[in-house]
C-alpha positions in Angstrom: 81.3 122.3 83.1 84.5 122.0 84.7 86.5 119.4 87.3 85.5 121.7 90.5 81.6 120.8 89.6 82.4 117.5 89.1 83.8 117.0 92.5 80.6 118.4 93.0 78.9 115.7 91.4 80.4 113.0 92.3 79.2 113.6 96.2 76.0 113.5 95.1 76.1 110.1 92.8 75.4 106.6 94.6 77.2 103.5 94.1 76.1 101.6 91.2 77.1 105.3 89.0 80.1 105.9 90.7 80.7 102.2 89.7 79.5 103.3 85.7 82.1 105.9 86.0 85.2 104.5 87.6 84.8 101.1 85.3 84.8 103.8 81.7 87.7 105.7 83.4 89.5 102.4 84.2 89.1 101.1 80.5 90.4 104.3 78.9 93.5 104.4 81.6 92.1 107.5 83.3 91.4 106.2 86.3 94.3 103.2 87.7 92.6 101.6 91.3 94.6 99.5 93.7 92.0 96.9 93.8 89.2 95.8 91.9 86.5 97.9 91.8 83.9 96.0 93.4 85.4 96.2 97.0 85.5 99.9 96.6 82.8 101.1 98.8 80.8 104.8 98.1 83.3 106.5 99.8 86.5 105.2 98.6 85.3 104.8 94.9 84.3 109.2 95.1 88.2 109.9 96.5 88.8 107.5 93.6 87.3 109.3 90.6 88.1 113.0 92.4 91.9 112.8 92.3 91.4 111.9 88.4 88.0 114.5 88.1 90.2 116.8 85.1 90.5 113.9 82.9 87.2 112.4 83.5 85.0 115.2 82.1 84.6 113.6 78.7 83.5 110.1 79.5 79.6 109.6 78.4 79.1 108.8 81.9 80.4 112.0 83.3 78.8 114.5 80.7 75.1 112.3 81.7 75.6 113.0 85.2 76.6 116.6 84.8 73.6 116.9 82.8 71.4 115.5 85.6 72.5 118.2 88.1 73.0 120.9 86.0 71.3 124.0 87.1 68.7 126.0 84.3 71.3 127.6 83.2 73.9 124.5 82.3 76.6 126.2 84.4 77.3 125.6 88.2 75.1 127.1 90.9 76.8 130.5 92.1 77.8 129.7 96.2 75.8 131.7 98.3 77.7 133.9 100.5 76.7 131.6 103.7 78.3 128.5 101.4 81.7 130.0 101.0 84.5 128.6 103.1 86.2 131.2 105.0 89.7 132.3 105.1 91.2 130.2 107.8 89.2 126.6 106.5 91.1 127.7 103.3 94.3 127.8 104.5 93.8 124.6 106.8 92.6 122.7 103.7 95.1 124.0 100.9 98.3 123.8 103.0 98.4 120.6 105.3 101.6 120.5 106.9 102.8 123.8 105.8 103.7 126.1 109.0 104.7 129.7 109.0 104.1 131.9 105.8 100.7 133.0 107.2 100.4 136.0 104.8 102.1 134.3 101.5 99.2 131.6 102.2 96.4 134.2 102.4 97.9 136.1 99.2 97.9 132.3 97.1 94.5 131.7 98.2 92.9 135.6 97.8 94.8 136.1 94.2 94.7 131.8 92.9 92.5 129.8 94.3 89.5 132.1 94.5 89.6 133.5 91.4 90.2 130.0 89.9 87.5 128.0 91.9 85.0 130.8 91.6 85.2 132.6 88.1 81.6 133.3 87.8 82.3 135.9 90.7 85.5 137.0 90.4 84.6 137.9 86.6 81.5 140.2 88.3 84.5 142.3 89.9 86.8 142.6 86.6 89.8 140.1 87.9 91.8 138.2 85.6 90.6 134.5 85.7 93.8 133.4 84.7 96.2 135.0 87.4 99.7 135.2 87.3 101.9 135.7 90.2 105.9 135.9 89.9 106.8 134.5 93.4 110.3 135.7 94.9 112.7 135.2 97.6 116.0 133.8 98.7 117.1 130.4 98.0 115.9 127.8 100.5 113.0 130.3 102.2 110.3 127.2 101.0 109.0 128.6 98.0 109.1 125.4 95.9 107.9 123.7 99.2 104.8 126.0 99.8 103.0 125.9 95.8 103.4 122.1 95.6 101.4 121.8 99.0 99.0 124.4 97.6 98.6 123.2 94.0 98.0 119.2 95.9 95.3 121.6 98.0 93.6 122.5 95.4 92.9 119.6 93.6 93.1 121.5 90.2 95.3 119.7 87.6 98.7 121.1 88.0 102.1 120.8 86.3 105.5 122.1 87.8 108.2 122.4 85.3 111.8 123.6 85.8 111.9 126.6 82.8 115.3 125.5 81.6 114.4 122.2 81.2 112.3 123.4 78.1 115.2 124.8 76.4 116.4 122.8 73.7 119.1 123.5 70.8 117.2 122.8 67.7 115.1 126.1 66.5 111.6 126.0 67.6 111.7 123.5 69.9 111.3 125.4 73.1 108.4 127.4 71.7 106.8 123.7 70.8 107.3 122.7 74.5 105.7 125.8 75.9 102.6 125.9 73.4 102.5 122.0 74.9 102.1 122.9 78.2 99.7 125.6 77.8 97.3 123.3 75.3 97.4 120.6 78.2 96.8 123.4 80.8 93.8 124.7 79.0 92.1 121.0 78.8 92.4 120.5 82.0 90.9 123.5 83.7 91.1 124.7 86.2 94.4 124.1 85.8 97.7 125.6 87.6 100.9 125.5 85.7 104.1 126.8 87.9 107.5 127.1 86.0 110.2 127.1 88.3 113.5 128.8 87.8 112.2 131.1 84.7 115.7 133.5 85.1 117.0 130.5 83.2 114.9 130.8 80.3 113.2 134.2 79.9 116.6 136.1 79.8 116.3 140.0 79.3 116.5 140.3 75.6 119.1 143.1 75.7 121.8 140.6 77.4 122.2 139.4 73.7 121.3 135.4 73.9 119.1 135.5 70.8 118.7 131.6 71.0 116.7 132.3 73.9 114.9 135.3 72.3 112.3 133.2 71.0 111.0 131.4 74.5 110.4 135.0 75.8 108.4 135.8 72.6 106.2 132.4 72.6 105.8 133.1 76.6 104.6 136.9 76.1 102.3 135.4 73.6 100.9 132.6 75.8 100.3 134.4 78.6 98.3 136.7 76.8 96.2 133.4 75.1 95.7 132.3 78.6 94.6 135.4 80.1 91.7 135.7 77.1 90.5 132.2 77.6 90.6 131.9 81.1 90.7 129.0 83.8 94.4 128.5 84.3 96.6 130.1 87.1 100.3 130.7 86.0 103.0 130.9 88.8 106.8 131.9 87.6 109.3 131.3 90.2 113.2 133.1 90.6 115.5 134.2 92.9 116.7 136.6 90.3 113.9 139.2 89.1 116.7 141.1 88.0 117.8 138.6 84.7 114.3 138.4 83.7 113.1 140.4 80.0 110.6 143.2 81.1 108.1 142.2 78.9 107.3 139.6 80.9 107.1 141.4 84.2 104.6 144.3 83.2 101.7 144.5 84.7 99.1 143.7 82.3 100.7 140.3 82.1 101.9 140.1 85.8 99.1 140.3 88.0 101.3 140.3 91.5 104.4 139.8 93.0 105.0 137.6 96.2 107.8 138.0 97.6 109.1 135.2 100.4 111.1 136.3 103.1 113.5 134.4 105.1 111.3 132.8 108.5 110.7 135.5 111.2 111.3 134.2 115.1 107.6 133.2 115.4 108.3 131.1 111.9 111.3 129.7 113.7 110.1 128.5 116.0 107.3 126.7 114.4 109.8 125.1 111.8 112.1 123.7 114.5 109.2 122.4 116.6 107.0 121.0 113.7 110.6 119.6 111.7 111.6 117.8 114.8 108.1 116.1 116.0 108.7 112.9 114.8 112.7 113.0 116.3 114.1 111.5 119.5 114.6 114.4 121.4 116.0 114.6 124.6 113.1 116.6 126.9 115.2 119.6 128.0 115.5 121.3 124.5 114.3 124.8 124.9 113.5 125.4 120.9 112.4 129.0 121.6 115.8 129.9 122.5 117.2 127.6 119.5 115.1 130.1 117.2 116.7 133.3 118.3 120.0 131.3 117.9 119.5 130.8 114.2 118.1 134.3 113.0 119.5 134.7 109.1 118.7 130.9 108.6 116.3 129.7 105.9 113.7 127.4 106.2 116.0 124.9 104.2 119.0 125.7 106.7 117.0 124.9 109.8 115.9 121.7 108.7 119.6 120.8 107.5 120.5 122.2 111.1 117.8 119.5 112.3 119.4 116.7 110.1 123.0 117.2 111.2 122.3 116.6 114.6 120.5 113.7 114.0 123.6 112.3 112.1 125.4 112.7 115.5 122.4 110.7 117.7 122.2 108.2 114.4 126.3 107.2 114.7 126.3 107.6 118.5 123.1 104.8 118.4 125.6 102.3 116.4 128.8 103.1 118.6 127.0 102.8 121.5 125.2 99.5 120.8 121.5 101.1 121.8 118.9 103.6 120.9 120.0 107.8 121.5 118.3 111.1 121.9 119.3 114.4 119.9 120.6 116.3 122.9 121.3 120.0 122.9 125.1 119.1 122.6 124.0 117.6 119.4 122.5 120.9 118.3 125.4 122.9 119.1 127.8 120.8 117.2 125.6 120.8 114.4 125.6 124.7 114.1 129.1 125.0 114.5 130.2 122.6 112.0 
């Protein structure tokens, strides 16, 4: 049994068990409410105990109700084909507030989230049911953005862990941080683990940094654990695939690359309008035209664009001695600067 059935679960369980399950959660420190319990009602007490579902799955209470609505077989009902969300309710659900990158969304959900929420099915086709994906692209194109909307989405446990944070000086320390992550990982599947910045860690062995040697080897090895055991998807970020050993890149242990352009116009023009909905705008700001303007930007570029001309309205506001709009003189300034 895994945390996506008990999500499962949980809808089905009244009160008074939901009750059972949050007070044993709260008394081992797995589950931390805002309130007491009892003015938690059903609904409140179910979002409750499913943001904490991964750490739950041992409590006696838990393993009696997964008993109770277990199928014959003591594994999860396979979804019918009429039961499976489609497409775009998957990429409404797993990416609130993310606009633009309409294919890298499809690609996280068709080679991730699938394989990872429905393993019973995607083993029937021969995928890996633990993926890998190295995901690529220029600095400031929302990368980092995009996976931590996705991996909230999901509602799998999930870790995100800048690579060379893990490097340490004393031999054998970096492997014991990586074999950490991957023990905690397998616990709590399904389980995504996303290492950010792995140029930093996972040097090519042939640039001669043998204190690093040893993080490549432990990672090679890990992968190849996870891959056998199943349950947890592994996402390596960099902007430079080129720095990276080539052990780790082949495709027996890379399962696809997803590369992540710079916006298009359409993207744009999305970014600027959805960036700037909260703003004071002033109402003659054609934001169409501002996205052929700003072709070459980044998704981080056009929101700094966004924030240096509300700087201007914010100091105009105190000179002035009352409330401003960000004007299209605003925005020109800002790009100039």
């Amino acid at each position: 049994m895994n945390a996506v059935h008990l999500v499962e679960v949980l809808g089905k369980l009244k009160r008074p068990e939901l009750l059972r399950i949050a007070r044993e959660g709260r008394n081992e420190g797995l589950v931390r409410p805002l309130f007491p319990l009892n003015q938690y009602d059903t609904a409140a007490l179910r979002r409750l105990l499913r943001r904490s579902a991964h750490r739950l799955l041992h409590l006696p209470s838990v393993q009696e109700a997964l008993r109770r609505y277990a199928t014959p077989s003591s594994q999860p009902a396979e979804p019918s084909s009429a039961s499976l969300p489609s497409l775009p309710q998957l990429v409404e659900r797993l990416f609130p507030g993310v606009y633009g990158m309409y294919a890298e969304k499809e690609r996280l959900i068709e080679r991730l989230y699938l394989p990872l929420a429905y393993p019973r099915i995607a083993e029937r086709y021969g995928l890996s049911l633990s993926p890998t994906l190295l995901v690529m692209g220029p600095p400031g194109t929302g990368k980092s953005f995009l996976l931590k909307r996705f991996i909230q989405g999901t509602g799998f446990w999930g870790s995100w862990v800048a690579a060379p944070s893990l490097a340490n000086k004393w031999y054998g320390e970096t492997e014991r941080h990586l074999r950490r992550l991957a023990k905690i990982a397998l616990k709590n599947r399904p389980a995504l683990l996303v290492l950010d910045e792995i140029d930093g860690l996972f040097v090519d062995r042939s640039k001669n940094l043998p204190w690093l040697n040893g993080a490549t080897l432990q990672m090679l090895t890990l992968l190849d654990t996870l891959k056998e055991q199943g349950g947890v998807g592994v996402v390596l970020l960099t902007n430079h695939k080129d720095f990276i050993d080539p052990a780790l890149l082949r495709s027996e242990r890379i399962d696809e690359e997803l590369y992540i352009p710079l916006p298009d116009l359409e993207e744009r023009y999305q970014i600027l309008v959805q960036a700037s909905r909260k703003l004071p705008l002033a109402p003659d700001i054609d934001w169409r035209s501002w996205a052929e303007r700003t072709e070459g930007y980044s998704r981080a570029d056009l929101i700094q664009l966004l924030k240096k001309a509300g700087q201007r309205a914010f100091l105009a506001h105190f000179r002035e001695g009352k409330p401003q709009q960000i004007t299209e003189i605003d925005l020109r300034r800002a790009i100039s600067e």
